[in-house]
N, C-alpha and C positions, 0 to 999 in steps of 0.2 A: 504493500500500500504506500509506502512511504517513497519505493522507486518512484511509483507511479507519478506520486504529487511531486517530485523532484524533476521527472522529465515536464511533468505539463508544467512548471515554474519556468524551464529551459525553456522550452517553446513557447512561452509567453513574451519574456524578456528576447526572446531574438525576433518575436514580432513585433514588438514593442521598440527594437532598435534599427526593423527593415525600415520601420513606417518613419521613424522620427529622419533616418538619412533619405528615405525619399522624400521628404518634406523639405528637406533642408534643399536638394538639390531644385528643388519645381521653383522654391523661391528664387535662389540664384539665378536658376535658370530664366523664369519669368523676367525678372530684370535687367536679363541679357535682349532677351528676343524681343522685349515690350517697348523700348527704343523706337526702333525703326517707322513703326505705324504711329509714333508718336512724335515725329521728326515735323511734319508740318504744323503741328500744333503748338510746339518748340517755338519753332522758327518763326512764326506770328508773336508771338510771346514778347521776344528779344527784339525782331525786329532784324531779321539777317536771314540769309536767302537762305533753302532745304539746302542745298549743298554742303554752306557750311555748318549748317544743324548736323547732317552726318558727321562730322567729325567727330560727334561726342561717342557716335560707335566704332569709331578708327581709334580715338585717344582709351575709350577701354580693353579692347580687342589686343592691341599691342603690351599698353601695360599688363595685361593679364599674360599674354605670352610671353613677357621677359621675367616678368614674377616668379610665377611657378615654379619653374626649377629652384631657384633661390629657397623660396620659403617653404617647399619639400623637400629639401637637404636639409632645411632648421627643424621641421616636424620631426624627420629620423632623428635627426639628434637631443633634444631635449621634451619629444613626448607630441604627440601628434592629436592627442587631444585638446593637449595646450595649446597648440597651433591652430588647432581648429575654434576652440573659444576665442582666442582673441582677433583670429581675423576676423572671426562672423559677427562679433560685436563692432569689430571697426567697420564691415558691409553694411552694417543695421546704420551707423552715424553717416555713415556715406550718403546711405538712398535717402536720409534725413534733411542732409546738406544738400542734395539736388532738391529736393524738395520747397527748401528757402533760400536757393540759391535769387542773388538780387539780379544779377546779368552774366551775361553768356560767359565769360569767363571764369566766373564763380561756377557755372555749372558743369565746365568741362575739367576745372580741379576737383569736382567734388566725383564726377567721373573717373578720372585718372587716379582717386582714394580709392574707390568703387572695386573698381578691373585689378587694383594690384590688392584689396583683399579677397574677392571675389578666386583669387588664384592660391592663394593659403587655405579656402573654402573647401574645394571640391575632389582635390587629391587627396587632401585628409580623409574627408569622407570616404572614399574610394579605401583607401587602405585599411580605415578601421572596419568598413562593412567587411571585407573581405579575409581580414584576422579573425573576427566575431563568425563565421560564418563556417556551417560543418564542411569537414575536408569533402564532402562528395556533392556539394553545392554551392561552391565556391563561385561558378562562374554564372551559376543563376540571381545568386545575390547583386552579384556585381549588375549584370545585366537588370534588376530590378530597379536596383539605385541610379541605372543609366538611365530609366524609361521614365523615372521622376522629369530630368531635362528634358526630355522627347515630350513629355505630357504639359509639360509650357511652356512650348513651342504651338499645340494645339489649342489648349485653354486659357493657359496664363497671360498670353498674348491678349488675346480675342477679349478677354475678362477686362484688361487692362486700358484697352481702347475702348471698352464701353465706359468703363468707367471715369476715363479721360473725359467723354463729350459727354457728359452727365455733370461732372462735379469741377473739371478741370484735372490738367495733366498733374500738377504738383499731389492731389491727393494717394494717385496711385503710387510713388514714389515714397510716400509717407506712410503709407498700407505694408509697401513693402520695409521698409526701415524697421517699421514695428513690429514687421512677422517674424522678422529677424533676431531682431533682438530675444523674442520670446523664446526661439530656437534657442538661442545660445543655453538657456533653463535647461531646455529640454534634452541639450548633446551633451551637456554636464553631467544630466542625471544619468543616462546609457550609456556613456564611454567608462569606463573605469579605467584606468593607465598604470597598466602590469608590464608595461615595457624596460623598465630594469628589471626585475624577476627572468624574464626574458631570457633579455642579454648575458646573466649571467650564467646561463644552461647553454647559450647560445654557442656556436663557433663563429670562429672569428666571420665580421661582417666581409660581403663582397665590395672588390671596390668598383666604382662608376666612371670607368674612365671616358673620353671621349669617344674614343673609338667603339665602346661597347653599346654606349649611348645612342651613338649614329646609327649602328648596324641595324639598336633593335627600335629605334623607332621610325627608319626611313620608309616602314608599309607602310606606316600610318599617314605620313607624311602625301603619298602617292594617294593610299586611297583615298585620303578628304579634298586631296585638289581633283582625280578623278570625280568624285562626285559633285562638289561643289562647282566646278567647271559647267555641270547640268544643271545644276538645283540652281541657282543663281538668276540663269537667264532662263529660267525654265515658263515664267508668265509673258515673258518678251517673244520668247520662241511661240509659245500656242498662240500669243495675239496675232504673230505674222502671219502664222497660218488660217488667221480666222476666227478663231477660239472665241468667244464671248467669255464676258468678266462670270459669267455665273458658270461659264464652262470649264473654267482656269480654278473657279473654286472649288468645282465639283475633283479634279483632277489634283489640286491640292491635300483635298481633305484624302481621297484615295492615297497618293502619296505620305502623310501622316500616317493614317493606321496602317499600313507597310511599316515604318519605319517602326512606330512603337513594336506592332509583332516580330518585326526580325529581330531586334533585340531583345524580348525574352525568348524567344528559339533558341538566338547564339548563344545567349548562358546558356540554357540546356541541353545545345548541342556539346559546346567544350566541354561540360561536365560525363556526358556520353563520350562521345567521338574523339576529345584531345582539343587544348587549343589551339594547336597547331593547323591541323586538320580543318577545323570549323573556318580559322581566319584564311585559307584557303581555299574553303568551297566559297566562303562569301567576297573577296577579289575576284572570284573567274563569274561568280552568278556576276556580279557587278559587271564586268565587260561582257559576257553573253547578252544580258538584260538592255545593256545599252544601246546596240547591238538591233536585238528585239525591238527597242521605242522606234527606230530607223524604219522599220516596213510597217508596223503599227501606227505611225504617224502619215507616211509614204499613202497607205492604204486608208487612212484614216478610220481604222477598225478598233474596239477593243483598248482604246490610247488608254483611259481609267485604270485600265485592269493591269496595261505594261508599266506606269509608274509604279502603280501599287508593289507591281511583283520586282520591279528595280530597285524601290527601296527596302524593301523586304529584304531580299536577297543582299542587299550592298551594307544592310544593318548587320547581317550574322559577322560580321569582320570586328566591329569596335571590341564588344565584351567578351569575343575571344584573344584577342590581341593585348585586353587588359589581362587577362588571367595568365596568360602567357609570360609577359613583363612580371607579376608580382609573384608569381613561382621563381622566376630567375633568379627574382633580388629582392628573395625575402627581407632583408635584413636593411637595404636601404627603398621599401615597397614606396613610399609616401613622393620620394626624390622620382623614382623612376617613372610612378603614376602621372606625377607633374610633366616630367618632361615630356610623356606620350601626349599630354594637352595640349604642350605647346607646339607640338607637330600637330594638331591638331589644327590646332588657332592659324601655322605658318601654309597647311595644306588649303586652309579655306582662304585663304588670303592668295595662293599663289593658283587657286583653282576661279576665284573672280576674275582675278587676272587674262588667267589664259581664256578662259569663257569668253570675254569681253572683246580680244583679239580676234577668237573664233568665228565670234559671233556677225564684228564690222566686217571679216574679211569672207566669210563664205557661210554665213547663217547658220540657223539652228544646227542642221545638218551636218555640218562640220564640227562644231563643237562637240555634238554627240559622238562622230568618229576617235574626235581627239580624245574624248573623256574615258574613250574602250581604248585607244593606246596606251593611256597610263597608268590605267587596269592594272594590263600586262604587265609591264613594268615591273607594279607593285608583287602582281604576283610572283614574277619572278626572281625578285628580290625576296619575298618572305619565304621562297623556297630556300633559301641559300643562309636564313636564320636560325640554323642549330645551335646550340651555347658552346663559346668557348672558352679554356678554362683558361686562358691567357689573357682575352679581352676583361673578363671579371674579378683575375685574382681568387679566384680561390687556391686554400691550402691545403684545406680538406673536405669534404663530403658535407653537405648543410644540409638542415633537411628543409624545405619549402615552406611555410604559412606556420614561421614558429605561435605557438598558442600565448598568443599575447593581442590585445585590443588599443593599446596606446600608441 
């Protein structure tokens, strides 16, 4: 009887700690994506044209991508819980300071506060869900805690522009500041930080050199400029073609729920099949798919159903690729999470880019060729991602997901 009540305690408390980091992440998240559709409303505000209103998602986008690695090397080091309260209490003052921000410059410092805690945020999270997490669902958890992002990018967004042209832009920012804050309560009370306990059962840590760095995040790197290189100009491309604004929505929202189901797949695929394997099948679906949109579109048949199934298929790659990374480098999980972010952030940046070129120089169509070429790439570069014990420094045998939460 007493096992009993002892396992259902477990299984409360890890439900209890899936929900509070998908919570954590949907805010982040939201705050990232609820920008954009908020850019004209800004820009009225201040009195400066939408253009330069984007910059406030250039000035966080970057700051968050030079962050991270930094302040995921200070997580591994002195406790990743701690890294995680105090950035998310410094996110919470952030979205506060945008909030009362008096003029445009005020609000792209309170931005550039924003993106660089925002980046201490969400590797933590990543690394502690995935310490907390039984070794045979490791990469389901992970993939959970990813679909919080993915799920406000669908809601949080949409939530957040209604609530702009209802009450004005400043309250959502202050909605969020608050949510945040209350989070920080809440990651206090579910993280516990056993990470010197740890370390001291532990073998010696791996180290993070550049070169190991490179090796293991240049998929990532490919496949968010492969995708992004589509997703980007993906309302431009269907308008060319025709599309009506409710037709672009309808094909958007199909692309969302792809995306959210392929990531809980990919964790349960990696947990099945290997992460190896999983981030594998989802590079090649990824250039098959894209591939696919070409005669789907050509034909103008079924176009809903080929996003749906491109981002589906291009999702099983993230949270197998995270599981991948923090099996590596158990011991600096927090650093290496980060820096898959920031190949993240640099893929999407370098996937707008190419789009944009694609796009002026030979249309949708080409850009969707280009976006199946660095598929490949990707995929053939994560073929050639085996661990070496050279690039990492090991001296002896470690074991993976040492049982620690901090």
């Amino acid at each position: 009887m007493e096992t009993a009540n002892r396992k259902s305690a477990v299984a409360i408390g890890a439900f209890i700690n899936l929900v509070v980091a998908w919570l954590t992440m949907f805010v982040v998240g939201s705050d990232l994506f609820v920008v954009s559709p908020l850019l004209p409303l800004i820009a009225a505000d201040f009195a400066v044209p939408p253009a330069s209103a984007g910059f406030s998602v250039t000035v966080f986008a970057v700051t968050y991508m030079v962050s991270a690695p930094v302040l995921g090397h200070i997580a591994d080091r002195i406790g990743r819980q701690r890294v995680l309260t105090y950035c998310l209490c410094a996110f919470g003052v952030a979205n506060l300071l945008t909030a009362v921000a008096g003029d445009f410059p005020s609000l792209l410092a309170a931005r550039f506060f924003a993106g660089a805690a925002a980046a201490g945020v969400a590797p933590s999270v990543y690394a502690l869900a995935g310490g907390s997490a039984p070794p045979e669902g490791r990469g389901t958890w992970l993939a959970i805690v990813v679909s919080g992002l993915l799920m406000s990018l669908s809601f949080g967004a949409p939530i957040g522009l209604v609530t702009a042209a209802l009450f004005g832009w400043p309250i959502v920012f202050a909605a969020l500041g608050a949510l945040s804050l209350l989070l920080v309560w809440a990651n206090r009370r579910v993280w516990h930080d056993r990470r010197r306990a740890a370390k001291s059962r532990a073998a010696p840590t791996d180290r993070l050199t550049a070169a190991a760095v490179a090796a293991r995040v240049a998929p990532t790197v490919l496949w968010s400029t492969a995708l992004y290189a589509m997703y980007t100009y993906l309302g431009e491309g269907l308008s060319a073609l025709g599309y009506s604004t409710e037709g672009i929505a309808e094909v958007i929202l199909s692309y969302g729920c792809g995306a959210i189901a392929g990531t809980l797949i990919g964790g349960r695929m990696a947990d099945r099949l290997g992460a190896k394997l999983t981030s594998t099948i989802g590079l090649s679906g990824l250039c098959s798919s894209l591939l696919l949109l070409l005669l789907a579109l050509d034909l103008k048949v079924f176009v809903d159903c080929a996003f749906g199934l491109a981002s589906l298929l291009a999702q099983l790659f993230f949270p197998a690729q995270q599981l991948r990374l923090a099996n590596e480098f158990p011991a600096n999980r927090a650093a290496i999470l980060a820096w898959n972010n920031s190949a993240l952030f640099l893929g999407i940046s370098l996937g707008s880019l190419i789009g944009w070129q694609a796009v002026s120089l030979g249309g949708f169509d080409i850009d969707l060729m280009i976006a199946a070429a660095i598929a490949i790439v990707g995929w053939i570069v994560n073929q050639g991602g085996g661990r070496s014990r050279a690039e990492v420094g090991i001296t002896r045998p470690h074991r993976p997901f040492e049982a620690e939460a901090g």
